[in-house]
PyMOL Python script that loads the backbone (N, CA, C, O; Angstrom):
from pymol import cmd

cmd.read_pdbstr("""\
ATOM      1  N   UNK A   1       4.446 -40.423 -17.148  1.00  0.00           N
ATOM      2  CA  UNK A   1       5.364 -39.318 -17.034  1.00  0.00           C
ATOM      3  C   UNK A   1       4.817 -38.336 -15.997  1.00  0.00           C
ATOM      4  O   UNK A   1       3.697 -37.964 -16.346  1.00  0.00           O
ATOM      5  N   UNK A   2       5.199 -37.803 -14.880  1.00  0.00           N
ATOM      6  CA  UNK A   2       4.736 -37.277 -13.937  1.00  0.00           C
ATOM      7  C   UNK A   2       5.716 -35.671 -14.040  1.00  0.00           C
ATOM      8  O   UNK A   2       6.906 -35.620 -14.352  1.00  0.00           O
ATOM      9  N   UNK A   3       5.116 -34.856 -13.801  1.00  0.00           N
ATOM     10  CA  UNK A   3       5.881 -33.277 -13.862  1.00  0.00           C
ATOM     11  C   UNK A   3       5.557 -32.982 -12.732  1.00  0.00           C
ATOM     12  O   UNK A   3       4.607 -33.516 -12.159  1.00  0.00           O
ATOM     13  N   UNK A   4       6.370 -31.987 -12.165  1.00  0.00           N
ATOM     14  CA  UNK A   4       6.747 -31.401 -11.395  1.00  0.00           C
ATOM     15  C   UNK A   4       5.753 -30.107 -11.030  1.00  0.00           C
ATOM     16  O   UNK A   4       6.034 -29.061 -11.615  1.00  0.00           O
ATOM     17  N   UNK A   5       4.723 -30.088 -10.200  1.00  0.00           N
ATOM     18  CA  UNK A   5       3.856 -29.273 -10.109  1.00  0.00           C
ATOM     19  C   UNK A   5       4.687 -27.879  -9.872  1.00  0.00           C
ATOM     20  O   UNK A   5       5.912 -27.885  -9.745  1.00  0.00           O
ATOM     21  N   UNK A   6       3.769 -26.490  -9.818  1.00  0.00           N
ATOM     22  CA  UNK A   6       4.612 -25.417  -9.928  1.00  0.00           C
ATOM     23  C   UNK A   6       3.377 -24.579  -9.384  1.00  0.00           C
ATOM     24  O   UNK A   6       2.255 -24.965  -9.710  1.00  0.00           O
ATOM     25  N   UNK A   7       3.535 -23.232  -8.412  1.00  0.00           N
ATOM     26  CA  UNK A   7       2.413 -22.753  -8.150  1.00  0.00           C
ATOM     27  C   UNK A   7       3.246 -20.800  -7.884  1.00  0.00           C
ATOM     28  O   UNK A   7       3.828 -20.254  -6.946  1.00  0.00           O
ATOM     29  N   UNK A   8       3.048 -20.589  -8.566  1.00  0.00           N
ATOM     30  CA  UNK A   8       3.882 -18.925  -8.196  1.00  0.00           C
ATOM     31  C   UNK A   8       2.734 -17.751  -7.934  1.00  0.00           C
ATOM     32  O   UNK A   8       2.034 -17.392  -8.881  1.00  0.00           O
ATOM     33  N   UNK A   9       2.579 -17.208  -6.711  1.00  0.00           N
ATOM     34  CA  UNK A   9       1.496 -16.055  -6.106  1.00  0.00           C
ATOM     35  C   UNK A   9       2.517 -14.410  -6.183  1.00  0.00           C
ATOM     36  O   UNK A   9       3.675 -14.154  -5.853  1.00  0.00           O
ATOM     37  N   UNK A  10       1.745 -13.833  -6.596  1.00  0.00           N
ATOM     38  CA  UNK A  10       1.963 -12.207  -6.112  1.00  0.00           C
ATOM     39  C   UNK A  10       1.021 -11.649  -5.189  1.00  0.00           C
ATOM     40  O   UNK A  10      -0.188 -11.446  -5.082  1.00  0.00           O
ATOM     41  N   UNK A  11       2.374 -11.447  -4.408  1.00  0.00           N
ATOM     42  CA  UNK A  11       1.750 -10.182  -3.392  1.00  0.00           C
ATOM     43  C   UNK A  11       1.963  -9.003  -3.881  1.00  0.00           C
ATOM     44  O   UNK A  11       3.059  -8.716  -4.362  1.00  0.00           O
ATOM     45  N   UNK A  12       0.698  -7.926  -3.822  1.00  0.00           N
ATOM     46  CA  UNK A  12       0.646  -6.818  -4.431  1.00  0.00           C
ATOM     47  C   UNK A  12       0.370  -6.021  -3.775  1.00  0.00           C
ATOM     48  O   UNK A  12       0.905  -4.921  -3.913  1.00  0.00           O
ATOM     49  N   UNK A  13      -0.755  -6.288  -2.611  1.00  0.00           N
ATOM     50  CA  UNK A  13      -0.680  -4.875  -1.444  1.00  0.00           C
ATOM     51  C   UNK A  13      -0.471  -5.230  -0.027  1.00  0.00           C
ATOM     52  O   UNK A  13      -0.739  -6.305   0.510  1.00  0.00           O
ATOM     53  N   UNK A  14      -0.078  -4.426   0.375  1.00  0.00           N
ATOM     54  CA  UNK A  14      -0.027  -4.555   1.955  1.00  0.00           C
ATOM     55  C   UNK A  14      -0.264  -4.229   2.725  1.00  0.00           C
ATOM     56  O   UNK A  14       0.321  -3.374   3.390  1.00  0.00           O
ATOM     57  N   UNK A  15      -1.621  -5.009   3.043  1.00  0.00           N
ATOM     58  CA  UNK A  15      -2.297  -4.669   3.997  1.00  0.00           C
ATOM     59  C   UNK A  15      -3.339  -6.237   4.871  1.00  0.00           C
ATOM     60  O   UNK A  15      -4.259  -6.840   4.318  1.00  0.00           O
ATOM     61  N   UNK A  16      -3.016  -6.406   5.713  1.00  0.00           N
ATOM     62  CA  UNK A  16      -2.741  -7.628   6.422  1.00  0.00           C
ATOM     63  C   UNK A  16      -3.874  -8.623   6.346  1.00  0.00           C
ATOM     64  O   UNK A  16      -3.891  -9.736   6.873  1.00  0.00           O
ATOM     65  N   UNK A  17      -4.662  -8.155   5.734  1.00  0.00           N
ATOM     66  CA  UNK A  17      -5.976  -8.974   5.067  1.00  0.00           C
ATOM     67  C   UNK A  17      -5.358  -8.960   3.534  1.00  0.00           C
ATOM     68  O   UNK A  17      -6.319  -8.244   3.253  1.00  0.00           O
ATOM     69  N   UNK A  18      -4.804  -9.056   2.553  1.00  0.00           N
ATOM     70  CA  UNK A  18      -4.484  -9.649   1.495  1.00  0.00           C
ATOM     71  C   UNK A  18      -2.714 -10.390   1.929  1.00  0.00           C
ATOM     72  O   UNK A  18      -2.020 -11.027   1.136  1.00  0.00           O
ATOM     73  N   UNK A  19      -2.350 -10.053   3.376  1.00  0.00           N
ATOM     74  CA  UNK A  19      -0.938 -10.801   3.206  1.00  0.00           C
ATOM     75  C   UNK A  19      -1.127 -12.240   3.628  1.00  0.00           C
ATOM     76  O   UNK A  19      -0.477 -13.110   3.050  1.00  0.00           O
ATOM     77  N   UNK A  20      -2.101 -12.599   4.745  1.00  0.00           N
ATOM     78  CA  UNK A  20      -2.378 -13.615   4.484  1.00  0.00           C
ATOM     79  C   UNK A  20      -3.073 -14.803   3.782  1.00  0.00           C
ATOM     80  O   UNK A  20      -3.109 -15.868   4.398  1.00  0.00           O
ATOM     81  N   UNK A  21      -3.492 -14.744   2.858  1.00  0.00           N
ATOM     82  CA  UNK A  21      -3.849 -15.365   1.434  1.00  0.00           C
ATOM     83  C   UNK A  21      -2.833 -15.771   0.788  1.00  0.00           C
ATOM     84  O   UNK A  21      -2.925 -16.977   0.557  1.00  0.00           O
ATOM     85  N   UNK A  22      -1.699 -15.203   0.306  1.00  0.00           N
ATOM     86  CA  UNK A  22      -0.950 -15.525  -0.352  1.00  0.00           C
ATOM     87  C   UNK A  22      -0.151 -17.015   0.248  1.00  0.00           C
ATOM     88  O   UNK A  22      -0.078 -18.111  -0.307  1.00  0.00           O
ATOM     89  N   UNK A  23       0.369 -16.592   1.521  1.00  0.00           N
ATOM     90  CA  UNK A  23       0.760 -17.105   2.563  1.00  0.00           C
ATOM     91  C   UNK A  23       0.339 -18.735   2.987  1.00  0.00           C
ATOM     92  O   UNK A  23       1.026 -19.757   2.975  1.00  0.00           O
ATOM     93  N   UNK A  24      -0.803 -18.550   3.287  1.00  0.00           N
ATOM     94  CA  UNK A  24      -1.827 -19.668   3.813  1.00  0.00           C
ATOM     95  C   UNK A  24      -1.877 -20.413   2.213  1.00  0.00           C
ATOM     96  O   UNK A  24      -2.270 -21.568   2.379  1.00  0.00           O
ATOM     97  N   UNK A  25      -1.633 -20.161   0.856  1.00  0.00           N
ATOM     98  CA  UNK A  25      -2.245 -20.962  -0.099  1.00  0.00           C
ATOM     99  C   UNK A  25      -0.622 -21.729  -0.360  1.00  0.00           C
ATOM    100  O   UNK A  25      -0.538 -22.928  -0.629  1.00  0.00           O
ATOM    101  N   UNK A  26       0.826 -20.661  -0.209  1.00  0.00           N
ATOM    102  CA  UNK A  26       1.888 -21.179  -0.530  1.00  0.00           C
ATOM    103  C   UNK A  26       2.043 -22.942   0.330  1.00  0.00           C
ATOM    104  O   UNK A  26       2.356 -24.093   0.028  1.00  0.00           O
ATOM    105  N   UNK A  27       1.489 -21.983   1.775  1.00  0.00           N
ATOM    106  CA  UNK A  27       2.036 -23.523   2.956  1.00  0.00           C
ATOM    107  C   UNK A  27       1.132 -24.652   2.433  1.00  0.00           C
ATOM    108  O   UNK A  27       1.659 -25.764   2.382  1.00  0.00           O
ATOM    109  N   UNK A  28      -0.544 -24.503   1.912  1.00  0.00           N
ATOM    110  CA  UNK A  28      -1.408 -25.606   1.467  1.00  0.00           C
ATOM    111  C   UNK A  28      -0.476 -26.412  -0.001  1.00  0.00           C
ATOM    112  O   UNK A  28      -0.647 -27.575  -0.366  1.00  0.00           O
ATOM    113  N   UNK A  29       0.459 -25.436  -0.611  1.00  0.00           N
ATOM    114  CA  UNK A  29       0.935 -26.002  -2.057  1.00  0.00           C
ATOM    115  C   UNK A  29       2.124 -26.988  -1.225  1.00  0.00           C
ATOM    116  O   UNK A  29       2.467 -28.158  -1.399  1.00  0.00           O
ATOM    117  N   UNK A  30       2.462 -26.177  -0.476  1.00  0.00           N
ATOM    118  CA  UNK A  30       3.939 -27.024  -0.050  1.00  0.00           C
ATOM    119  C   UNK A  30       3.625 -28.478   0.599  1.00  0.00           C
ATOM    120  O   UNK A  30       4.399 -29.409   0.379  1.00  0.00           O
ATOM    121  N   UNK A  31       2.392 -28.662   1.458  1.00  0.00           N
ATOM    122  CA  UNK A  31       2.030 -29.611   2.061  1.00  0.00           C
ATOM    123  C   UNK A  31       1.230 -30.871   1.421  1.00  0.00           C
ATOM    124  O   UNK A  31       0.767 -31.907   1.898  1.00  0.00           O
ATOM    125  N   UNK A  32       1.292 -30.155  -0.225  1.00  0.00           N
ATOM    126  CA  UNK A  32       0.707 -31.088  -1.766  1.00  0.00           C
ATOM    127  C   UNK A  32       1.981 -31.756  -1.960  1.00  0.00           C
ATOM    128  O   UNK A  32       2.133 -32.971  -2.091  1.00  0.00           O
ATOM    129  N   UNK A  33       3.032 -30.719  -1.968  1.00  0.00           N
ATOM    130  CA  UNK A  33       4.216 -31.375  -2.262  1.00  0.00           C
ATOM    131  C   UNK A  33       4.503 -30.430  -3.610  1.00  0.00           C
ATOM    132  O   UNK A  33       5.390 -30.660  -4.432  1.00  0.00           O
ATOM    133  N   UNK A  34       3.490 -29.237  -3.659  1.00  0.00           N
ATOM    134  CA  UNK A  34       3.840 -28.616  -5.195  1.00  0.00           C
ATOM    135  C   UNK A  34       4.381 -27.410  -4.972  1.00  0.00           C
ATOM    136  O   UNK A  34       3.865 -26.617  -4.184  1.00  0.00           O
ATOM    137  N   UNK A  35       5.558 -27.131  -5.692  1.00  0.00           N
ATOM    138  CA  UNK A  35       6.782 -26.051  -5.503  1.00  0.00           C
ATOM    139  C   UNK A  35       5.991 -24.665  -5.438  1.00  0.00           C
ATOM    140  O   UNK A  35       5.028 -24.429  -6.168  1.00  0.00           O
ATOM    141  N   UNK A  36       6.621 -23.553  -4.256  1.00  0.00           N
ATOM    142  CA  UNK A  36       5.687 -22.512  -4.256  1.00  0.00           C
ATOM    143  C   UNK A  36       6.302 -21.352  -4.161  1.00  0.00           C
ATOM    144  O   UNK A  36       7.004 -21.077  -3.188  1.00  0.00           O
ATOM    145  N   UNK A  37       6.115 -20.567  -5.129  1.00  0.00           N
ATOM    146  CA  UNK A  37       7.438 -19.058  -4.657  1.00  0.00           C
ATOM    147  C   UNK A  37       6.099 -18.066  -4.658  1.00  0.00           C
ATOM    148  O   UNK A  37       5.050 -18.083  -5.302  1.00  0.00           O
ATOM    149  N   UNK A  38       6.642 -17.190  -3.624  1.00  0.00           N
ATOM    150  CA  UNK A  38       5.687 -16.238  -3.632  1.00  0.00           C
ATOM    151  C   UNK A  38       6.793 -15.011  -4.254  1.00  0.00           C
ATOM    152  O   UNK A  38       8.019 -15.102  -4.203  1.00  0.00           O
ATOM    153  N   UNK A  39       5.839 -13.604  -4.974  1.00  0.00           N
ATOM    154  CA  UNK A  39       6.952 -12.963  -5.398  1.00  0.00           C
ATOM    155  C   UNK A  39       5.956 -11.424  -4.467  1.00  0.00           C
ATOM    156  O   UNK A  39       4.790 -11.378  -4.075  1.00  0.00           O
ATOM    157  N   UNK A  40       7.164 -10.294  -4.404  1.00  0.00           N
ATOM    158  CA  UNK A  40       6.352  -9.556  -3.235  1.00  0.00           C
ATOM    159  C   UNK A  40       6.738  -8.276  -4.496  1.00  0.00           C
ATOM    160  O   UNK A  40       7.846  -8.032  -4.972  1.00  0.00           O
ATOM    161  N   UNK A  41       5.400  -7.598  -4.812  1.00  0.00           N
ATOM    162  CA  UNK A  41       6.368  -6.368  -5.431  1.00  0.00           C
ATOM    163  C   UNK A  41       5.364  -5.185  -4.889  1.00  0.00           C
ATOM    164  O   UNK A  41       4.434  -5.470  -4.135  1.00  0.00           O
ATOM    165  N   UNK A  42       5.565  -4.088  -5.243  1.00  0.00           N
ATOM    166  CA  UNK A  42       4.830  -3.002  -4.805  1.00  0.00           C
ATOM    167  C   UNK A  42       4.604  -2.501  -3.272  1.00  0.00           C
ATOM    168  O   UNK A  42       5.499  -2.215  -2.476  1.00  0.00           O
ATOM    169  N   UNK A  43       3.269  -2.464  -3.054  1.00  0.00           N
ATOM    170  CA  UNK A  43       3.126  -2.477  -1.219  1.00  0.00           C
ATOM    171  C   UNK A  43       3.272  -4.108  -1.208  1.00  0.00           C
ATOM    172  O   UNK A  43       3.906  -4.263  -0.164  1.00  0.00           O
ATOM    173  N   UNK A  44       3.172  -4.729  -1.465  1.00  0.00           N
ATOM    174  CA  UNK A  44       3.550  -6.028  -1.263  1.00  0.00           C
ATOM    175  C   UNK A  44       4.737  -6.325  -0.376  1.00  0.00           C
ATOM    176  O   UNK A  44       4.852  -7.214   0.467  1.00  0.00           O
ATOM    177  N   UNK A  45       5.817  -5.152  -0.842  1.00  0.00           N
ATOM    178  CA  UNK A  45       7.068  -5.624   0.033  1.00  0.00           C
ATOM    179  C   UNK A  45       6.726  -5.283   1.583  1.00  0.00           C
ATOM    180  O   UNK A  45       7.409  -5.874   2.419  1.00  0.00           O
ATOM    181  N   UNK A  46       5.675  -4.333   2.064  1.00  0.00           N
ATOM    182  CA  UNK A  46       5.468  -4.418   3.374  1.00  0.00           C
ATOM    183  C   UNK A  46       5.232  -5.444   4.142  1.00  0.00           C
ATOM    184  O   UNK A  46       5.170  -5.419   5.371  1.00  0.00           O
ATOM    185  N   UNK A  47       5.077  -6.483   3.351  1.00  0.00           N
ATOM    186  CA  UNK A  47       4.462  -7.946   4.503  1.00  0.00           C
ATOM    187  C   UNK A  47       6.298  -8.295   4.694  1.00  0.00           C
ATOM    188  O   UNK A  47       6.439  -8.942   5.732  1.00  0.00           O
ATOM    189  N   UNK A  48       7.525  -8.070   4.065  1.00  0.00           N
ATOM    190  CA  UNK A  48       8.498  -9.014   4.531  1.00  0.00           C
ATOM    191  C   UNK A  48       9.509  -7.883   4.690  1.00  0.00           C
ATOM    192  O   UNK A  48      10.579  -8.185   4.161  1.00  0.00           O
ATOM    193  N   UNK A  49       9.504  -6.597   5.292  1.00  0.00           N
ATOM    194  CA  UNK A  49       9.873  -5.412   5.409  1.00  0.00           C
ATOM    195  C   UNK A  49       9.877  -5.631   6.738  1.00  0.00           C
ATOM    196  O   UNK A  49       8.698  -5.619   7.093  1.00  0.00           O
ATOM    197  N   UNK A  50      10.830  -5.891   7.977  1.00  0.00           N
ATOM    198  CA  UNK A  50      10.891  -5.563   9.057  1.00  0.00           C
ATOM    199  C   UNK A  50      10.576  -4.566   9.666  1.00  0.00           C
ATOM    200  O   UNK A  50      10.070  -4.976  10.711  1.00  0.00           O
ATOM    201  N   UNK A  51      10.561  -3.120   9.652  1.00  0.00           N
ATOM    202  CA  UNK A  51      10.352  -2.097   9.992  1.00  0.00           C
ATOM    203  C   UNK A  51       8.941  -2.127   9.563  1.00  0.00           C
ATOM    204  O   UNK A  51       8.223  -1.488  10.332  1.00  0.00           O
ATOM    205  N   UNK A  52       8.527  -2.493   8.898  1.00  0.00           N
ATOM    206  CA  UNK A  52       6.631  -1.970   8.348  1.00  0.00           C
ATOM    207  C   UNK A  52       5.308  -3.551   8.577  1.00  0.00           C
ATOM    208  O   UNK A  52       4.090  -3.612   8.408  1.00  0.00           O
ATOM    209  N   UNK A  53       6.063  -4.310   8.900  1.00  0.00           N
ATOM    210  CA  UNK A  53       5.559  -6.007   9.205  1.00  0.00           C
ATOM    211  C   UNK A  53       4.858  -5.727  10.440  1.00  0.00           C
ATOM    212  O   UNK A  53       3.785  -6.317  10.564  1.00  0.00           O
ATOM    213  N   UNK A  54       5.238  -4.918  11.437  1.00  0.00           N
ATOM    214  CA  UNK A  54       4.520  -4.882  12.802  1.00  0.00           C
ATOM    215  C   UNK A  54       3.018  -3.873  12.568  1.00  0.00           C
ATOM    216  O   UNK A  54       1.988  -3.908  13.242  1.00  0.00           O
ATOM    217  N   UNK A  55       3.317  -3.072  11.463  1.00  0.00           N
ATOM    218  CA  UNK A  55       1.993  -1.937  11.068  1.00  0.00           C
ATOM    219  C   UNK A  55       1.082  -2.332  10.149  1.00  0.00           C
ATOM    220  O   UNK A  55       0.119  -1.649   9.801  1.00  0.00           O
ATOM    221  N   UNK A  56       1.465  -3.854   9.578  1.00  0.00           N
ATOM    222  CA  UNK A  56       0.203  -3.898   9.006  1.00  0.00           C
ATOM    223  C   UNK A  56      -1.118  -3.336   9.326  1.00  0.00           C
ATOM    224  O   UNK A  56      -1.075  -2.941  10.491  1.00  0.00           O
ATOM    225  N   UNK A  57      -2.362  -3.113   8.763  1.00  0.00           N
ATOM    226  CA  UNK A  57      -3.270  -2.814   8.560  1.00  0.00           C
ATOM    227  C   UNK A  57      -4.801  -3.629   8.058  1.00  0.00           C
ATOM    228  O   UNK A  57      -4.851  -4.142   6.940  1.00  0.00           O
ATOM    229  N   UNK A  58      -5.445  -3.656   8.562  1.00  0.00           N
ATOM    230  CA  UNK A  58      -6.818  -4.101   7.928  1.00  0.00           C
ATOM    231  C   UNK A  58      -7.405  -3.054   7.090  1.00  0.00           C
ATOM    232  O   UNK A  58      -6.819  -2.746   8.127  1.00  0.00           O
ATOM    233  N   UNK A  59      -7.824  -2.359   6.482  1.00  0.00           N
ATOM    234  CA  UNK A  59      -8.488  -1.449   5.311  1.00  0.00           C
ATOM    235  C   UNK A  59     -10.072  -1.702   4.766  1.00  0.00           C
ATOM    236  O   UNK A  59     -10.428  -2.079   3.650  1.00  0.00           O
ATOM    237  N   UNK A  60     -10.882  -1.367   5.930  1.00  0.00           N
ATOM    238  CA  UNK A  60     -12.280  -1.822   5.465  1.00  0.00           C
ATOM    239  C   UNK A  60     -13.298  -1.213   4.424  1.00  0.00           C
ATOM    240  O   UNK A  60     -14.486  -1.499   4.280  1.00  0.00           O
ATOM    241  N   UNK A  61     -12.424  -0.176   3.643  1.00  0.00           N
ATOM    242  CA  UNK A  61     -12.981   0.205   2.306  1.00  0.00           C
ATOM    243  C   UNK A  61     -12.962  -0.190   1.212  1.00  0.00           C
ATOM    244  O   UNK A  61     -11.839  -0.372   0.742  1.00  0.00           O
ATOM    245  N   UNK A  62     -14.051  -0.468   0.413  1.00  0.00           N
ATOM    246  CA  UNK A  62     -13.597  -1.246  -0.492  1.00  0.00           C
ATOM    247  C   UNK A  62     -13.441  -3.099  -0.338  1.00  0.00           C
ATOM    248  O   UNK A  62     -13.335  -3.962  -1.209  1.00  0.00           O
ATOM    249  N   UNK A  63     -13.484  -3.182   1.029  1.00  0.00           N
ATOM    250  CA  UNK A  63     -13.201  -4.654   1.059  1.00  0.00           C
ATOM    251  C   UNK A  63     -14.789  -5.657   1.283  1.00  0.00           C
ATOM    252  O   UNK A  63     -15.523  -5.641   2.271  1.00  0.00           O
ATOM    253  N   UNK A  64     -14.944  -6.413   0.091  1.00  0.00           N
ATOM    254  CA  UNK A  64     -16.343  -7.440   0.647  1.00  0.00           C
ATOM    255  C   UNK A  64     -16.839  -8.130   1.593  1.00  0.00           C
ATOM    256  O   UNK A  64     -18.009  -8.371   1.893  1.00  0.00           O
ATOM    257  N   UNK A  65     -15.033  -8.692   2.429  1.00  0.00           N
ATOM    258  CA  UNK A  65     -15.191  -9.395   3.496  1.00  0.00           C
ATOM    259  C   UNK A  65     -16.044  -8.642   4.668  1.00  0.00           C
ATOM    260  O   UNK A  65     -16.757  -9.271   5.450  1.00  0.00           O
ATOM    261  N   UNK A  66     -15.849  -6.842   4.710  1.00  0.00           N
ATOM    262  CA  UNK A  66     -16.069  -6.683   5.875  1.00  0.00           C
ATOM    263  C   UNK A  66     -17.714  -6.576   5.443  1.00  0.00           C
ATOM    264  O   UNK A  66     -18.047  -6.613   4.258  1.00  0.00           O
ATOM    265  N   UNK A  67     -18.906  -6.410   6.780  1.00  0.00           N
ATOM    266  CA  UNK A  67     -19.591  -7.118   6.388  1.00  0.00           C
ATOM    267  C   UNK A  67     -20.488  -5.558   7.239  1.00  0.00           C
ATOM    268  O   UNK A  67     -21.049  -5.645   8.331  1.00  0.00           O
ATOM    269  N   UNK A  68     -20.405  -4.187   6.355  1.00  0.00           N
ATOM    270  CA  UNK A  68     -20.879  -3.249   7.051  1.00  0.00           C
ATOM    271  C   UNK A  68     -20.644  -1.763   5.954  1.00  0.00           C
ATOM    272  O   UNK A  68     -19.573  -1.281   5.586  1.00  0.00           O
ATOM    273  N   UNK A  69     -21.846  -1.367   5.678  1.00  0.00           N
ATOM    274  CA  UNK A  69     -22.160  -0.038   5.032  1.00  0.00           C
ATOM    275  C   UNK A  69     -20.474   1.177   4.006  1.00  0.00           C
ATOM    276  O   UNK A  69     -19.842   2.097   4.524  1.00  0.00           O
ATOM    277  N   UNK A  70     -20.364   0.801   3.052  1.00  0.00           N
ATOM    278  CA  UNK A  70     -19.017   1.200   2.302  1.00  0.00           C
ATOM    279  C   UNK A  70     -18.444   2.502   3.131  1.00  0.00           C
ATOM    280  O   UNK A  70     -17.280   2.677   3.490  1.00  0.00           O
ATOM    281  N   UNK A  71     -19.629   3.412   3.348  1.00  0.00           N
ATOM    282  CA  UNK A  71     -18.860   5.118   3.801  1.00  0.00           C
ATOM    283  C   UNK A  71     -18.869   4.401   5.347  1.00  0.00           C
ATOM    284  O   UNK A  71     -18.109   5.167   5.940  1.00  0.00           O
ATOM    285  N   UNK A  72     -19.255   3.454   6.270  1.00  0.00           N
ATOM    286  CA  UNK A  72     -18.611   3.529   7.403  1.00  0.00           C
ATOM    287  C   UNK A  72     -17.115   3.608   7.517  1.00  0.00           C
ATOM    288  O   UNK A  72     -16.471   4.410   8.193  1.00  0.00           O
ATOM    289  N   UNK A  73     -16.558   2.408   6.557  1.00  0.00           N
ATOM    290  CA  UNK A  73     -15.480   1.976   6.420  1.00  0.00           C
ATOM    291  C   UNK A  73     -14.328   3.762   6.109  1.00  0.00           C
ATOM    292  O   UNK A  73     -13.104   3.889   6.051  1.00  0.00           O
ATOM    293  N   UNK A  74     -15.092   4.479   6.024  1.00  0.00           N
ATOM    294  CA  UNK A  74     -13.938   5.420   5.362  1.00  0.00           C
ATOM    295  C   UNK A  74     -14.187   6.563   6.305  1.00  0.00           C
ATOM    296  O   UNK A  74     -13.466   7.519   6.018  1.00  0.00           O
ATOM    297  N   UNK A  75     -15.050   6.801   7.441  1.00  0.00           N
ATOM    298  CA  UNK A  75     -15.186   7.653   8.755  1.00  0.00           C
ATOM    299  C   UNK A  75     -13.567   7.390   9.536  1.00  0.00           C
ATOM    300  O   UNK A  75     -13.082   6.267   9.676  1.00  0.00           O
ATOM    301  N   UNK A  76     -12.988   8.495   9.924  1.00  0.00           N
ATOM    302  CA  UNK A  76     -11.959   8.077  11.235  1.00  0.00           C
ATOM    303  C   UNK A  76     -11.761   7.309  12.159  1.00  0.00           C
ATOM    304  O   UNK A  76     -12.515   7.292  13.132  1.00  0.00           O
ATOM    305  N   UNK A  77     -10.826   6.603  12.062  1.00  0.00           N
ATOM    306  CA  UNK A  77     -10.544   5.775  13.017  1.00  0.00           C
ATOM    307  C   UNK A  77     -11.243   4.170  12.549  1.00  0.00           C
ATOM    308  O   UNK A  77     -11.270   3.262  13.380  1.00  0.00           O
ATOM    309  N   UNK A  78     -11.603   4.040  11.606  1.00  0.00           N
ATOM    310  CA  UNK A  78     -12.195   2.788  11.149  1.00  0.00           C
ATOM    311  C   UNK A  78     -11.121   1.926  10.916  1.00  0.00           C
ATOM    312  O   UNK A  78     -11.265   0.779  11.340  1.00  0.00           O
ATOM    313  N   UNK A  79     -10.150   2.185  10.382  1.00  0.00           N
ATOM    314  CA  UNK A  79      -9.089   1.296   9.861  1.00  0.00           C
ATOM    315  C   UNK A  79      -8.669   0.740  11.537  1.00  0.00           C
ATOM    316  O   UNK A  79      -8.873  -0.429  11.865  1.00  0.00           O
ATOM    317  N   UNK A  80      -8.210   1.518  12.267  1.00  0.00           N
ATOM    318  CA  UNK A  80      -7.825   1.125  13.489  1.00  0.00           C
ATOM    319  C   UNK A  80      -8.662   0.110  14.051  1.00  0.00           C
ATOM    320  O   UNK A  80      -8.129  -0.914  14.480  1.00  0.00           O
ATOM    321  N   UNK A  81      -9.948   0.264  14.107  1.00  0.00           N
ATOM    322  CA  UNK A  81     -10.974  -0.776  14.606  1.00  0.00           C
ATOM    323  C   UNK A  81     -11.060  -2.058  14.226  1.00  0.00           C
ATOM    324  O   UNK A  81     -11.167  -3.036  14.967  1.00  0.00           O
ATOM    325  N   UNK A  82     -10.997  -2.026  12.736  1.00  0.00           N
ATOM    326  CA  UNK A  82     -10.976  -3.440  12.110  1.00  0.00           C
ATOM    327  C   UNK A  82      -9.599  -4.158  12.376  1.00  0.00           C
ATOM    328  O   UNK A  82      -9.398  -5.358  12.191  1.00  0.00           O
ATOM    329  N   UNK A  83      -8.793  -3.351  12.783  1.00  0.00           N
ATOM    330  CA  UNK A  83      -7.402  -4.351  12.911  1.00  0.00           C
ATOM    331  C   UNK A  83      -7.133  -4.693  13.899  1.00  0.00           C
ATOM    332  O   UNK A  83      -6.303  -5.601  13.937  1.00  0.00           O
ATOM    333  N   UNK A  84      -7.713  -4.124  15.298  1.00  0.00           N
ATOM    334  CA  UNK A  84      -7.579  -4.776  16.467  1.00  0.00           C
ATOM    335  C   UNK A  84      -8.820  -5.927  16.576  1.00  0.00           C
ATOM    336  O   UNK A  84      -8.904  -6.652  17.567  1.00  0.00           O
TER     337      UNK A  84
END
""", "prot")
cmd.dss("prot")
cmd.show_as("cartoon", "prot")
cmd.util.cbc("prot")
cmd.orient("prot")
């Protein structure tokens, strides 16, 4: 008896280092062949928001990936840096 795999992600913030995760894991489910809905709520809706999709953001506070001292991340103009 074989079922029908099922894989459902929330997007919850938006900010362009958590929009692609969601994203990149739906296309890996689809290319299994296992059904994939992503659901967008909160800042989440900024990743499929036309008007706010071009402003994403990188946000290097708080985040593990970036790989540099917590209070740099929150000096001026930091957010700008990490996203270009």
């Amino acid at each position: 008896m074989s079922e029908e795999r099922k894989l459902a992600i929330i997007c919850s913030k938006g900010s362009l280092d958590m929009a692609y995760p969601g994203l990149v894991l739906a296309n890996a489910a689809r290319m299994m062949g296992i059904e994939a809905d992503l659901f967008f709520t909160f800042w989440g809706m900024d990743i499929i928001t036309k008007e706010k999709v071009d402003h994403l953001k990188v946000v290097p506070v708080g985040n593990p990936a970036m790989h540099m001292p917590q209070f740099v991340g929150g000096l001026p103009g930091m957010t700008d840096m990490a996203t270009t």
